[in-house]
C-alpha positions in Angstrom: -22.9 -5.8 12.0 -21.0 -5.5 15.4 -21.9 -3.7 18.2 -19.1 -1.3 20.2 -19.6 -2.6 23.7 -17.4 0.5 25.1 -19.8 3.5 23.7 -23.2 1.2 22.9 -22.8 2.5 19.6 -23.1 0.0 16.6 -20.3 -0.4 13.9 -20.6 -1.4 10.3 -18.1 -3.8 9.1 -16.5 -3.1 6.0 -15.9 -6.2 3.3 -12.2 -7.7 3.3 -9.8 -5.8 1.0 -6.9 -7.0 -0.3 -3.3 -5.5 1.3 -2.5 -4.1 -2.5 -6.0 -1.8 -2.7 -5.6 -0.2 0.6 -4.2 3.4 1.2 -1.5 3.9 3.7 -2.0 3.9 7.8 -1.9 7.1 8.9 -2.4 8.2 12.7 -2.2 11.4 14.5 -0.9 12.0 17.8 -0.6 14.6 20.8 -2.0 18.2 21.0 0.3 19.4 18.3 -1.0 17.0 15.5 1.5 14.5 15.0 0.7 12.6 11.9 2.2 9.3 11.3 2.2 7.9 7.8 3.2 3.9 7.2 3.2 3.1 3.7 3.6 -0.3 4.0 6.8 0.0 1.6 7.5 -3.3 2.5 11.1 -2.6 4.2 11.6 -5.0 7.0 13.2 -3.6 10.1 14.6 0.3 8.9 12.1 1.7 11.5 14.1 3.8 14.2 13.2 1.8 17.1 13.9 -1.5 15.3 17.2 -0.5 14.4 17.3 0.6 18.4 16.4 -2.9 19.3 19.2 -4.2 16.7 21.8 -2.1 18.1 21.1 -3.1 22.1 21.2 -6.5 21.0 24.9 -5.9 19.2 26.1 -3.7 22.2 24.6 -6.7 24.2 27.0 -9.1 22.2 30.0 -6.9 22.7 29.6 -6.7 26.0 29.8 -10.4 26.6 32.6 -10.5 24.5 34.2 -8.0 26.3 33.5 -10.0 29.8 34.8 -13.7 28.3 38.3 -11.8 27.3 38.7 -9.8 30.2 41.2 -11.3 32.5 40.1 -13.5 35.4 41.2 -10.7 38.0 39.0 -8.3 36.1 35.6 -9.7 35.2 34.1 -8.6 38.7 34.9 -5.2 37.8 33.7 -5.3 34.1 30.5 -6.9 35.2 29.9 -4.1 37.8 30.5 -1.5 35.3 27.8 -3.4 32.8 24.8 -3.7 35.2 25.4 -0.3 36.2 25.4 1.2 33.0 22.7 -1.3 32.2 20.8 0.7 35.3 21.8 3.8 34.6 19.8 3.6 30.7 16.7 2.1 31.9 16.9 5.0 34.8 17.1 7.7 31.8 15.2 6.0 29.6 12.3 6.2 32.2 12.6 9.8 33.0 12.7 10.3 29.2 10.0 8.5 28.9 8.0 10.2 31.5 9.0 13.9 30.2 7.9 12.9 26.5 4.2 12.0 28.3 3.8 15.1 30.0 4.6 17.2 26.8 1.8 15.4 24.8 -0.2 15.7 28.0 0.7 19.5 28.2 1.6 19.1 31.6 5.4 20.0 31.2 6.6 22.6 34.3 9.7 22.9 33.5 13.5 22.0 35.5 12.2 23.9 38.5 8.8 22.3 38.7 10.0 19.0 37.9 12.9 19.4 40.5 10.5 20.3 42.9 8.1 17.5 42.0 11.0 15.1 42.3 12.1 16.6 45.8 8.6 15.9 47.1 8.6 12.1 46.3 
């Protein structure tokens, strides 16, 4: 037996199971109901954000490959024009970010309210 220290409430430990004899993960999410379903199929790295993950590190790679055959002259410019595009996806990524947490918050206003939110700061 364990005790829950965050609601005093006390929590009954189940016996160990085997991976094989256990019914898939599923969790929901945000107000609309979300459900999640893993499977555990056993595919190694298919999941959307993995293959995200797989495809920054190959655009990663490409860039430096671009930067080592650029021309002497030239690789001040080409590195100016990676870190800014480097800034300018972690800038959007953050305001997607942000807007995906206020729909499952329910606190979307819209373009005008954001605008105006944004204007404030």
């Amino acid at each position: 037996m364990a005790v829950d220290f965050r609601g005093f409430n006390t929590v009954v430990q189940a016996p160990a199971t085997s991976a094989a004899n256990t019914a898939p993960a599923m969790a929901t999410y945000g107000p609309t109901g979300a459900t999640v379903v893993q499977d555990g199929s056993g595919v190694v790295g298919t999941h959307p954000a993995q293959l995200r993950v797989y495809a920054g590190w190959i655009a990663l790679g490409g860039l430096v490959l671009i930067r080592q055959t650029a021309p002497q002259a030239h690789r001040r410019t080409v590195d100016t024009v990676i870190v800014v595009s480097l800034l300018v996806d972690v800038i959007y990524g953050t305001f997607k970010m942000n807007a995906k947490r206020r729909v499952q918050e329910g606190t979307t206003s819209g373009v005008g309210g954001t605008l105006a939110q944004t204007w404030s700061v």
